[in-house]
VOPAGU-2260 file (C-alpha; in pm, 1 decimal, decimal comma):
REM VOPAGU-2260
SITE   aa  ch    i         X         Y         Z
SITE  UNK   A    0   -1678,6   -2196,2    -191,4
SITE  UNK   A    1   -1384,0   -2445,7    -271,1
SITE  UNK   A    2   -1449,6   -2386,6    -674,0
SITE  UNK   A    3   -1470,4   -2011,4    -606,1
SITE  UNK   A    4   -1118,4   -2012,8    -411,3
SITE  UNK   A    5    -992,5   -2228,4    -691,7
SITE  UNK   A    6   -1117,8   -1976,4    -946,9
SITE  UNK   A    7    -960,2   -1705,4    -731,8
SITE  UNK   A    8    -675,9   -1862,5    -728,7
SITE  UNK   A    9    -648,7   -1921,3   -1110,5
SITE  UNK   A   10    -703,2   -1519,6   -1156,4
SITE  UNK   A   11    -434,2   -1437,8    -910,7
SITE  UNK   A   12    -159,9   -1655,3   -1104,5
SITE  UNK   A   13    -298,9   -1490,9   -1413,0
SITE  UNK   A   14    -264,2   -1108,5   -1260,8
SITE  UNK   A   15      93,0   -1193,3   -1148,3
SITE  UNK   A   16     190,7   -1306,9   -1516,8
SITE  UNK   A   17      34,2   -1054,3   -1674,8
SITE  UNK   A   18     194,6    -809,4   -1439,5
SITE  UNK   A   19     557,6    -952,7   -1422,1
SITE  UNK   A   20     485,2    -926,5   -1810,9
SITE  UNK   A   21     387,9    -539,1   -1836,5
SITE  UNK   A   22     649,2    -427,3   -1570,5
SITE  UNK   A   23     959,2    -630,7   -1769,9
SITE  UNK   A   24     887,6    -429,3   -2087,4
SITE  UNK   A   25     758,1    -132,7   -1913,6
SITE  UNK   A   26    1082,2    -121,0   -1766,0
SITE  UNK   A   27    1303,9    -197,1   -2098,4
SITE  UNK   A   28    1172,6     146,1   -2271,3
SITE  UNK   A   29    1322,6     375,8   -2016,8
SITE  UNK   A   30    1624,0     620,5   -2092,7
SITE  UNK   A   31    1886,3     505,1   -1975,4
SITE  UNK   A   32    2166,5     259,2   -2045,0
SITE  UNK   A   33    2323,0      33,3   -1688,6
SITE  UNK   A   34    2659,7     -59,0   -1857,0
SITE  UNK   A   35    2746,0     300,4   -1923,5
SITE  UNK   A   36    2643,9     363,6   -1552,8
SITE  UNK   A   37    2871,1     104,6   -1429,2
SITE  UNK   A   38    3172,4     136,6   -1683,0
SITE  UNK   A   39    3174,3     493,2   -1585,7
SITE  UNK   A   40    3157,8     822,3   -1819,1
SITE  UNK   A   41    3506,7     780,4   -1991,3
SITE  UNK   A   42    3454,8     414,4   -2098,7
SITE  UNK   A   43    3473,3     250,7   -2463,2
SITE  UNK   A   44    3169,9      97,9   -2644,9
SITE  UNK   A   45    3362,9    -168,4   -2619,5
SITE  UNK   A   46    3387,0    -156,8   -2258,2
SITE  UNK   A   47    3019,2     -86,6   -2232,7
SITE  UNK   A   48    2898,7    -405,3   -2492,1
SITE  UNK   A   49    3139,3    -644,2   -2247,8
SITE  UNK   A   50    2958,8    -551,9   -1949,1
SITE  UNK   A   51    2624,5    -600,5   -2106,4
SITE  UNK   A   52    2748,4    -934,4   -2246,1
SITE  UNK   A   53    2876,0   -1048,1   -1877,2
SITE  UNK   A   54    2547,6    -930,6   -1739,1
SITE  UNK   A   55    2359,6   -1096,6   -2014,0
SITE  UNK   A   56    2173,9    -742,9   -2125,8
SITE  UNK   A   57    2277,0    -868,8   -2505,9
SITE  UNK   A   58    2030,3   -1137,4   -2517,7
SITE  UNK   A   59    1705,4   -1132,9   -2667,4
SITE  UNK   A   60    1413,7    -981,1   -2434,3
SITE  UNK   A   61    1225,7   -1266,2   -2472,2
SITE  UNK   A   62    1494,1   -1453,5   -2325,6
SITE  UNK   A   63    1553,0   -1276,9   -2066,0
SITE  UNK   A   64    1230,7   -1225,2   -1994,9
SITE  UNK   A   65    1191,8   -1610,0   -1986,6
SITE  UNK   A   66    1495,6   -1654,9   -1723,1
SITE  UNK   A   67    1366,6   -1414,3   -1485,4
SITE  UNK   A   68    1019,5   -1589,2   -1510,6
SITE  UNK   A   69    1189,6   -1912,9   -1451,3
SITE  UNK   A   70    1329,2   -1757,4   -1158,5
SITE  UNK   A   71    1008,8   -1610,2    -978,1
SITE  UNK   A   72     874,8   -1954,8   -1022,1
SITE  UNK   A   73    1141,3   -2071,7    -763,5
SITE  UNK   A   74    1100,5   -1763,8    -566,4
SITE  UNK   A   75    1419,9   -1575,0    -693,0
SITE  UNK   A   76    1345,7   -1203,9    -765,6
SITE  UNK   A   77    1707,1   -1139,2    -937,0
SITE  UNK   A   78    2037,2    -999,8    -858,4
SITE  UNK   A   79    2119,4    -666,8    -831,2
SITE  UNK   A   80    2356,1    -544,1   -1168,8
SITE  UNK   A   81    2532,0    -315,5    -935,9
SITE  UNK   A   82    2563,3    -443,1    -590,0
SITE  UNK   A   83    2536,4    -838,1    -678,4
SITE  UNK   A   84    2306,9    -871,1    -379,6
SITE  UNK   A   85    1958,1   -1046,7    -421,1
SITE  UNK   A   86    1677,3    -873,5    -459,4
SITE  UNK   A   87    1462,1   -1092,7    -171,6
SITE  UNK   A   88    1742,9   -1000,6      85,8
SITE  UNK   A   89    1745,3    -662,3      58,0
SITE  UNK   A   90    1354,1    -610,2      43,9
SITE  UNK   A   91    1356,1    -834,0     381,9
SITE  UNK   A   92    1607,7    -591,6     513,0
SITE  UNK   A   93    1429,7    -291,3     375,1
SITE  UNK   A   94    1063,5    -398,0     478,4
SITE  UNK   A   95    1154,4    -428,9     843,5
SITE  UNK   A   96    1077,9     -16,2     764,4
SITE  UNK   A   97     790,0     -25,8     515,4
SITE  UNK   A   98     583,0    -313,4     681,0
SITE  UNK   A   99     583,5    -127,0    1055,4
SITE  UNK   A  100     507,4     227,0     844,4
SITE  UNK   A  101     178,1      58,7     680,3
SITE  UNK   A  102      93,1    -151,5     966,2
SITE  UNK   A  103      89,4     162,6    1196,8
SITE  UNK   A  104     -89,8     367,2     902,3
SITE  UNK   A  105    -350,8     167,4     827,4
SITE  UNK   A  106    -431,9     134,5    1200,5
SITE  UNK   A  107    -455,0     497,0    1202,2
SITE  UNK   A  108    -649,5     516,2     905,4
SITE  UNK   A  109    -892,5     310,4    1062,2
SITE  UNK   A  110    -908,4     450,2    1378,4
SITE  UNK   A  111    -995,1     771,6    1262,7
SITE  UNK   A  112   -1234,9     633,2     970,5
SITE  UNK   A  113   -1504,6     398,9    1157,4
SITE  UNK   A  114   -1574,8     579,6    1474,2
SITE  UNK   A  115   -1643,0     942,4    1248,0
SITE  UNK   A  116   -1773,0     790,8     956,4
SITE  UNK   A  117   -2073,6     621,0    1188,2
SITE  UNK   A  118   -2070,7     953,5    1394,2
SITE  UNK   A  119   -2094,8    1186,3    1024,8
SITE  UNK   A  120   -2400,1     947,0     949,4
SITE  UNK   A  121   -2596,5     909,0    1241,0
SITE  UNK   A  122   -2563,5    1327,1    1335,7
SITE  UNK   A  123   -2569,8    1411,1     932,4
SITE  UNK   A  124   -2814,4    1706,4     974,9
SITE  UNK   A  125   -2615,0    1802,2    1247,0
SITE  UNK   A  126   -2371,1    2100,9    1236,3
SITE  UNK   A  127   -2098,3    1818,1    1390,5
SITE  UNK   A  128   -2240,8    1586,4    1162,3
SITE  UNK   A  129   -2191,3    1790,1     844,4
SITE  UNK   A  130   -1851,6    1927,1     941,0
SITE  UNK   A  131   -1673,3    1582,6     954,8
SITE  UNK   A  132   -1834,4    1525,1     611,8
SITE  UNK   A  133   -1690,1    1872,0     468,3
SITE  UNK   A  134   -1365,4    1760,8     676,3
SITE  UNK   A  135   -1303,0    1463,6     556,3
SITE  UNK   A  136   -1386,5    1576,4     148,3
SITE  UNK   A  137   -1139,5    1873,8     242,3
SITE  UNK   A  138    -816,3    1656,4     389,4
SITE  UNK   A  139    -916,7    1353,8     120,9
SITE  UNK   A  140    -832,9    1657,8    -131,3
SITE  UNK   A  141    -500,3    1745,5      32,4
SITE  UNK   A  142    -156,9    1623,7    -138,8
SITE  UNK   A  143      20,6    1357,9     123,9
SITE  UNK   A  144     345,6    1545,0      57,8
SITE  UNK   A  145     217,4    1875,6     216,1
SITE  UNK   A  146      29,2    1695,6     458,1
SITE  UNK   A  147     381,7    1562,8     566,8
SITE  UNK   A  148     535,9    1892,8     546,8
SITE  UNK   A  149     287,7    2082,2     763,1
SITE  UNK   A  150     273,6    1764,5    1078,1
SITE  UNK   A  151     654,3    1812,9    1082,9
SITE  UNK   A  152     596,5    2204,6    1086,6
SITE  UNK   A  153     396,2    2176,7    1392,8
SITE  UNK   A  154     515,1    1829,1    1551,2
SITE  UNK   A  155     885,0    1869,6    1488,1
SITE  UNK   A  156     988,8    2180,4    1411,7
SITE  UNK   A  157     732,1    2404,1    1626,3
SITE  UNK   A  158     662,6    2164,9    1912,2
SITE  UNK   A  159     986,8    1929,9    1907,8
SITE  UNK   A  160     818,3    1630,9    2002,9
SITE  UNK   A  161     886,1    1431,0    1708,9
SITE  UNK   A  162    1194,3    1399,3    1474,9
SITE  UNK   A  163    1136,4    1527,9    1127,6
SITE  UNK   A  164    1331,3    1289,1     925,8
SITE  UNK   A  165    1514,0     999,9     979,8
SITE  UNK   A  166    1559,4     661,7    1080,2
SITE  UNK   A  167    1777,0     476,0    1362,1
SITE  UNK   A  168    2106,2     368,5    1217,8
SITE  UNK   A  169    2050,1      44,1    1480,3
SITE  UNK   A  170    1715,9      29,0    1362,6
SITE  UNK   A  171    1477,0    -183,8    1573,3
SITE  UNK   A  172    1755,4    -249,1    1789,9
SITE  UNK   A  173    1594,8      82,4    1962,6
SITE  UNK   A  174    1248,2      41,2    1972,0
SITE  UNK   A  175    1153,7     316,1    2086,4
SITE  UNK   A  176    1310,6     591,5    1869,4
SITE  UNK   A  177    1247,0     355,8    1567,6
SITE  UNK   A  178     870,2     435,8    1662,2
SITE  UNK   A  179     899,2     733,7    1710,4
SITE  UNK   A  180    1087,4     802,1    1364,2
SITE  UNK   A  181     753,0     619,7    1204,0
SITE  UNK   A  182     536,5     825,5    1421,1
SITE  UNK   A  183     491,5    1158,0    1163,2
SITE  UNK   A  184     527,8     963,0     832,2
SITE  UNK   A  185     237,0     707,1     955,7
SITE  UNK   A  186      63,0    1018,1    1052,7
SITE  UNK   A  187      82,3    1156,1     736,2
SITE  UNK   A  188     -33,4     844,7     496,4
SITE  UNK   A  189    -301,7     718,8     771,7
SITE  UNK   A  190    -499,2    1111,6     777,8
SITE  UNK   A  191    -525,7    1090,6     435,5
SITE  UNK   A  192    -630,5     701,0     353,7
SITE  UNK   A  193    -860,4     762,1     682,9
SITE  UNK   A  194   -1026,1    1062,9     540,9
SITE  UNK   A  195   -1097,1     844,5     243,9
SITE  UNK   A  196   -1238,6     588,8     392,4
SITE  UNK   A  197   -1435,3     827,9     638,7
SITE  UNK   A  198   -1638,0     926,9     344,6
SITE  UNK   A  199   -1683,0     508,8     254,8
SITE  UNK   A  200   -1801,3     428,8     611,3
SITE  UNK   A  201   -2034,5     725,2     620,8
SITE  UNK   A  202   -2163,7     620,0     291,9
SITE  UNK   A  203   -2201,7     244,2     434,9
SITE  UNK   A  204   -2374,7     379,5     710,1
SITE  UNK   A  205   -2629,4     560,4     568,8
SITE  UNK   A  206   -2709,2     233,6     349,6
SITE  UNK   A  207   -2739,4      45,8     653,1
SITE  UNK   A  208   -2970,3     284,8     850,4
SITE  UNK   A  209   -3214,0     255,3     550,0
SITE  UNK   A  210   -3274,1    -111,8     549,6
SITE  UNK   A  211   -3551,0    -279,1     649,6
SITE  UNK   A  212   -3427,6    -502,9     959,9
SITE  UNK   A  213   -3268,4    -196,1    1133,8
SITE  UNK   A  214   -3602,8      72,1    1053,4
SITE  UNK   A  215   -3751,0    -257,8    1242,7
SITE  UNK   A  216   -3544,9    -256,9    1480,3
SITE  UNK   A  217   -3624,7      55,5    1579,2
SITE  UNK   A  218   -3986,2      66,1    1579,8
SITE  UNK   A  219   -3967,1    -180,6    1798,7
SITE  UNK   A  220   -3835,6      86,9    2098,4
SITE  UNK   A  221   -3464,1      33,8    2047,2
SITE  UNK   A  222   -3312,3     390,6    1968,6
SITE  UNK   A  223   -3173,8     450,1    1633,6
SITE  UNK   A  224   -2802,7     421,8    1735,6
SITE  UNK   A  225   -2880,0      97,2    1943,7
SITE  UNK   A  226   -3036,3     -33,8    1579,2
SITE  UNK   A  227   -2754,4      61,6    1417,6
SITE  UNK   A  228   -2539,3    -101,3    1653,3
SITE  UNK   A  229   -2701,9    -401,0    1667,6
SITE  UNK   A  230   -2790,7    -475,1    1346,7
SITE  UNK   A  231   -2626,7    -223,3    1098,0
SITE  UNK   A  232   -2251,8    -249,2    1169,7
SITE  UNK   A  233   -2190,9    -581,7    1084,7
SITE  UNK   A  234   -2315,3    -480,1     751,4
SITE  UNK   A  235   -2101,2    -132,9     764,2
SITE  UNK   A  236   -1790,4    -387,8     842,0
SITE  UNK   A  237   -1889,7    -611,4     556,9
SITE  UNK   A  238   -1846,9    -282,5     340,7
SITE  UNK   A  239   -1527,9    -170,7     472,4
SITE  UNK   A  240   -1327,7    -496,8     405,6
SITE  UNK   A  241   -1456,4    -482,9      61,2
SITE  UNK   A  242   -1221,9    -170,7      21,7
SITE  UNK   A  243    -934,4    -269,4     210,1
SITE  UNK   A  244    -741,3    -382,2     -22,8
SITE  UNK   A  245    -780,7     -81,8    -169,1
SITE  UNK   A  246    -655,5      84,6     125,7
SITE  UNK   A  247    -415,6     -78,6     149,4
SITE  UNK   A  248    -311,1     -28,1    -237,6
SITE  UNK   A  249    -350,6     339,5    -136,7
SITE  UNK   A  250     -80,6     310,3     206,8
SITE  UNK   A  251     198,2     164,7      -1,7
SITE  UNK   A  252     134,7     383,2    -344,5
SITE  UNK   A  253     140,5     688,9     -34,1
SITE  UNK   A  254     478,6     515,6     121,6
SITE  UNK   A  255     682,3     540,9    -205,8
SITE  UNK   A  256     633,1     964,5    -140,3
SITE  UNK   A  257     656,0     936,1     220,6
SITE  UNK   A  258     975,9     728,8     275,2
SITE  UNK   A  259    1098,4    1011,6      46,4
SITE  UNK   A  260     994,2    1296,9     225,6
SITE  UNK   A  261    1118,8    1170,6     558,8
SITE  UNK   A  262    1423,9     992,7     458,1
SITE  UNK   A  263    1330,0     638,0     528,7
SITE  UNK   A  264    1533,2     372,1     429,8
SITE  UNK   A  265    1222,1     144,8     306,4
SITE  UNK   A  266    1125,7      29,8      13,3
SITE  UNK   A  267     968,3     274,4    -204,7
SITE  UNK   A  268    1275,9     490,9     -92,1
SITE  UNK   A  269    1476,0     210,8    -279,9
SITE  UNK   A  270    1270,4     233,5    -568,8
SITE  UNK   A  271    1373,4     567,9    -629,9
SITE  UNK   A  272    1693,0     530,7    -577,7
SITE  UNK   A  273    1741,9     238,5    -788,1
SITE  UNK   A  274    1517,1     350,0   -1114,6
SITE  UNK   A  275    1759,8     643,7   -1125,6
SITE  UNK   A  276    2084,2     356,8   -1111,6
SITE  UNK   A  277    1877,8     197,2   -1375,2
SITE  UNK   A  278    1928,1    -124,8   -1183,4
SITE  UNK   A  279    1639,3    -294,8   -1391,3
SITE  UNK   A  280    1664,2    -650,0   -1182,2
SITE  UNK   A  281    1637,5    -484,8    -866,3
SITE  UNK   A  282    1350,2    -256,7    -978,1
SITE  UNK   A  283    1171,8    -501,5   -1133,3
SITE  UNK   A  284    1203,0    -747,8    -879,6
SITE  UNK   A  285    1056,5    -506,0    -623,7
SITE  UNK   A  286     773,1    -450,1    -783,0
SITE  UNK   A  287     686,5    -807,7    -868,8
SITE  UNK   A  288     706,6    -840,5    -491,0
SITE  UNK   A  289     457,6    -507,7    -414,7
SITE  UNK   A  290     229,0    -612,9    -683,9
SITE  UNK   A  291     147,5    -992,3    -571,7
SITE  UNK   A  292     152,6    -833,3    -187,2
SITE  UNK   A  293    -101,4    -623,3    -296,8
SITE  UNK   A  294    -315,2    -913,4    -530,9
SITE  UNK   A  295    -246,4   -1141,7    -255,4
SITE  UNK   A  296    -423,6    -893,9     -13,0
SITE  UNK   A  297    -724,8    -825,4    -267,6
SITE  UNK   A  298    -739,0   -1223,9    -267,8
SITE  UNK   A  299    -778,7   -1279,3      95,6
SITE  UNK   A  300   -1016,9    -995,2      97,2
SITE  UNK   A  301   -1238,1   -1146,9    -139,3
SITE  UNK   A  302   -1273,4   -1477,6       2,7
SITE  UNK   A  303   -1264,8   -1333,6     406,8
SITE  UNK   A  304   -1609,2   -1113,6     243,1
SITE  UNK   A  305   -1745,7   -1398,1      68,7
SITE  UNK   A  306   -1710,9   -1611,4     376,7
SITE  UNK   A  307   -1882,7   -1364,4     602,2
SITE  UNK   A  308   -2179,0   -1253,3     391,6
SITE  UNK   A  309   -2446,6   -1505,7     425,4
SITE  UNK   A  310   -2596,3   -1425,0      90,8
SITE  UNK   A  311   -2258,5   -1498,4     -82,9
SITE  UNK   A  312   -2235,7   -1803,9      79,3
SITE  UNK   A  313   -2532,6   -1926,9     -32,9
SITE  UNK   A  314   -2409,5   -1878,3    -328,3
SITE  UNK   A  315   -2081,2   -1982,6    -314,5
């Protein structure tokens, strides 16, 4: 198991380089220029090549790409060109809305997932049975921004009972209406990733009635859902934290829309806001950050499933 974690562990440095790697050049290619941006429309070239100069955009990319590596070694995800501020302080003070949004989603996303995904398998030649399945393909179809659109049409606009867009200018300071701002866009991402995964658990389900130990089970008197129960869900679980970091991929991919649909100041908000600036360090720093959060959660995925299944560990 320790040679496995260390091989892990070798693969995750290896992901982050390559990543940092394709998202600095990715980045380089768009339209765009930062000094124009900041000297303003009725600036000089010469105006324009100073600022680049001061803000080192003159170098050679390898170069700079070199610095900024140097600098995620030591933890430093860069300075932003136009408000100075670093880039790890104001993701802190942006994820205090992004983290709660895909906490709260995926917990939705699960809730809905493993209770009807068992429920689709176990009734499948059901009529119940059959319409979570068609359900769950129908809403796993549905575009998250019109998903959005149509909870605030009947939550917010029809009803009233939730605010449509938004966020606490005191932020957490107010619990409770910082919740409830959260309340429709977690809604919104956790329907759709839980519809997704509906169709996973069903799937897992199924598998698990079929084996051996739980047809067993059963023949010895205990119903099929006590067999299931018993000795199928642990394997079902096994499954489902195999795809959580997909998942969980999935909830922040769906809170770069989201944050935009309901005016959140969080992360994938800033994103947005700051490709358009063409604030490269910012951008790229972000997304450094999002991509070893999310390789980071694939990791501990990995090794929490290889821990837990007995046949890995044998293995291991």
């Amino acid at each position: 198991m320790i040679r496995y974690a260390l091989t892990r562990t070798a693969l995750l440095l290896l992901g982050l380089f390559v990543a940092s790697a394709v998202i600095f050049l990715t980045l380089r290619v768009l339209p765009g220029d930062v000094a124009q941006l900041i000297a303003g429309t009725g600036s000089t070239p010469e105006q324009q090549e100073a600022i680049r100069a001061r803000l080192g955009l003159d170098r050679p990319l390898p170069l700079q790409y070199l610095e900024w590596l140097g600098g995620l070694s030591r933890g430093d995800l860069g300075t932003s060109l136009l408000t100075g501020t670093g880039v790890g302080e104001e993701l802190v003070r942006r994820a205090a809305v992004t983290v709660p949004l895909g906490i709260l989603s995926l917990l939705i996303a699960l809730a809905v997932s493993l209770p009807l995904g068992v429920v689709s398998a176990v009734r499948r030649a059901r009529a119940d049975g059959a319409a979570l399945s068609v359900g769950a393909q129908a809403l796993a179809a549905v575009p998250v921004v019109w998903a959005g659109m149509m909870l605030v049409v009947v939550f917010a606009v029809w009803l009233g009972w939730l605010p449509a867009q938004g966020f606490p200018r005191e932020g957490w300071a107010d619990p409770g209406a910082a919740f409830r701002a959260l309340i429709l866009p977690a809604l919104t991402i956790g329907l759709i990733e839980g519809a997704m995964l509906l169709r996973f658990v069903r799937s897992a389900t199924l598998s698990a009635l079929g084996q051996d130990h739980v047809r067993a089970a059963a023949a010895r008197g205990l119903t099929r859902t006590a067999a299931l129960v018993r000795h199928g869900l642990p394997v079902v679980g096994l499954s489902v934290v195999t795809v959580l970091g997909l998942q969980i991929a999935g909830i922040i991919v769906g809170a770069v829309v989201i944050e935009q649909l309901f005016s959140l100041p969080g992360i994938g908000r800033m994103l947005v806001a700051d490709v358009a600036a063409r604030d490269l360090p910012k951008v790229q720093g972000a997304l450094v950050a999002l991509t070893g959060f999310v390789l980071v959660i694939g990791f501990v995925v990995d090794l929490t499933h290889r821990a837990l299944d007995p046949r890995q560990r044998e293995t291991a």
